[in-house]
C-alpha positions in Angstrom: 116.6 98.9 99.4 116.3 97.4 95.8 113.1 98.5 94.1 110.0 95.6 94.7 108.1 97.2 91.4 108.5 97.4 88.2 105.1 99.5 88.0 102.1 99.4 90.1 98.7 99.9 88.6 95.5 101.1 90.5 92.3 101.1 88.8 88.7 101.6 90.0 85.5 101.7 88.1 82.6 104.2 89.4 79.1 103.1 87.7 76.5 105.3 86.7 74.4 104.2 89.5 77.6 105.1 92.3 78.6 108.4 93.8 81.7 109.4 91.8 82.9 112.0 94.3 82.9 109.2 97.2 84.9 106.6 95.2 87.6 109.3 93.9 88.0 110.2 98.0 88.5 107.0 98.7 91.3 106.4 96.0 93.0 109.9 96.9 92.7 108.6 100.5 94.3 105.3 99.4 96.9 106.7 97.0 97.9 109.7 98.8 97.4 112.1 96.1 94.3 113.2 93.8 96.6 113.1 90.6 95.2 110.2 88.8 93.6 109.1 85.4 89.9 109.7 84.9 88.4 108.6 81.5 85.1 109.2 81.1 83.1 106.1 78.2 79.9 104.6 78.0 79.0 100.8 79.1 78.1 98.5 77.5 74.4 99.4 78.2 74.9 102.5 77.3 75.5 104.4 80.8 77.9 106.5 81.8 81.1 104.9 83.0 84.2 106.5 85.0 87.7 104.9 85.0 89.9 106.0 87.4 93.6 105.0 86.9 97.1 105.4 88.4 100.2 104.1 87.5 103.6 103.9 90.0 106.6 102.9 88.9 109.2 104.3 92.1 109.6 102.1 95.6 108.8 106.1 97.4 105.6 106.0 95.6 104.4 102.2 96.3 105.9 101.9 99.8 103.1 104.3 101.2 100.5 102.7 99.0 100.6 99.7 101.0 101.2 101.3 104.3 97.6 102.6 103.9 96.3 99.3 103.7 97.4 98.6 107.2 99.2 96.0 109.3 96.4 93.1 109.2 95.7 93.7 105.3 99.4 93.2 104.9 99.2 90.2 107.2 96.7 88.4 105.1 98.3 89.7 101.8 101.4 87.7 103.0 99.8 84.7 104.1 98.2 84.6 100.3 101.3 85.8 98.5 101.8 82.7 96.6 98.1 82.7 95.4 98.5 86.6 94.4 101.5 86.2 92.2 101.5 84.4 88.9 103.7 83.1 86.6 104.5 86.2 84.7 105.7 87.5 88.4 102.8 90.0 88.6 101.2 90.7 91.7 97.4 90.7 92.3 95.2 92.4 94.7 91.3 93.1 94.6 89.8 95.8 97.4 86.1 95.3 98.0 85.0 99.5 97.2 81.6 99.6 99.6 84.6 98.6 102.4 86.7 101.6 100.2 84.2 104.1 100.6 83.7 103.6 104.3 87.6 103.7 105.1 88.0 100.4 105.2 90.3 98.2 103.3 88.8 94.4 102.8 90.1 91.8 100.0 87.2 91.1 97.8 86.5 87.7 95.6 83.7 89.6 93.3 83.3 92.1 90.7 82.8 95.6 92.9 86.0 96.6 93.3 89.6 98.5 93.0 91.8 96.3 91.3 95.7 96.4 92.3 98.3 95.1 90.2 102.1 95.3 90.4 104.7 93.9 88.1 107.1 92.7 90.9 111.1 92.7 90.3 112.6 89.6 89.9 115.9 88.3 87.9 115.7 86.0 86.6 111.7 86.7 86.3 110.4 83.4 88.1 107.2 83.3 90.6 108.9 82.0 93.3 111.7 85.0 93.5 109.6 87.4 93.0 107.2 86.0 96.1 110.0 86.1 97.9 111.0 89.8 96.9 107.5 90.5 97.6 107.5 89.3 100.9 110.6 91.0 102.0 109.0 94.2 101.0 105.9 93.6 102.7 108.0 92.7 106.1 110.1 96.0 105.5 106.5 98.1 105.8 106.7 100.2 108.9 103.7 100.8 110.8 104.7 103.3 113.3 104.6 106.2 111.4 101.5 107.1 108.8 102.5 107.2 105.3 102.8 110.8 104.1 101.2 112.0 101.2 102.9 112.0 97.6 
């Protein structure tokens, strides 16, 4: 199968005010592996703020990503594909992190979360292609077997 990504991009802020050890558990239990980006910078109020970052550029690496976020996640990802592609083909997806935390994965439409972001294949590089390169990758997920770790 033709590659769906050009690069993926996961990135999660944890607050001074969060528990840092839950939220990087959560993205190792997303991503499949604890080897990601941490940067370590002050907000703007002057607290301590965490970044943590990963970057995917193969289909073996991104296929199991979104395995993890399960059939019905998927489902509603598709339904919404249009909406979570834009014009310069990249792909969109915000994950509520109190659902994160708990195991959960939950679309969110605020400001607490792990942002998801994928520069999807598509020649030439027009939205509606790449929707529908998207969508064939989403319907080639398989479900049956849990996504192994990286």
């Amino acid at each position: 199968m033709q590659d769906t990504f050009h690069w993926v991009r996961v990135n999660v802020f944890c607050y001074a005010t969060e528990n840092e050890e839950l939220i990087h558990d959560a993205m190792t239990e997303l991503l499949g592996t604890d080897e990601f980006d941490c940067d370590v910078t002050d907000s703007e109020h002057g607290n301590r703020l965490i970044i943590l970052r990963s970057e995917f550029s193969k289909q073996r690496e991104t296929a199991p990503l979104f395995q993890r976020l399960g059939k019905d996640l998927i489902s509603e990802i598709d339904a919404d594909l249009e909406g979570r592609i834009d014009d310069d083909c990249v792909f969109r997806l915000r994950l509520d992190k109190q659902e994160l935390v708990q195991g959960r994965y939950r679309t969110a439409h605020h400001g607490n979360v792990l942002s998801l972001s994928g520069k999807v294949v598509s020649h030439p590089a027009r939205k509606e292609i790449a929707v529908r390169n998207m969508r064939k990758f989403l319907n080639s997920l398989d479900f049956t077997e849990s996504p192994s770790l990286l």
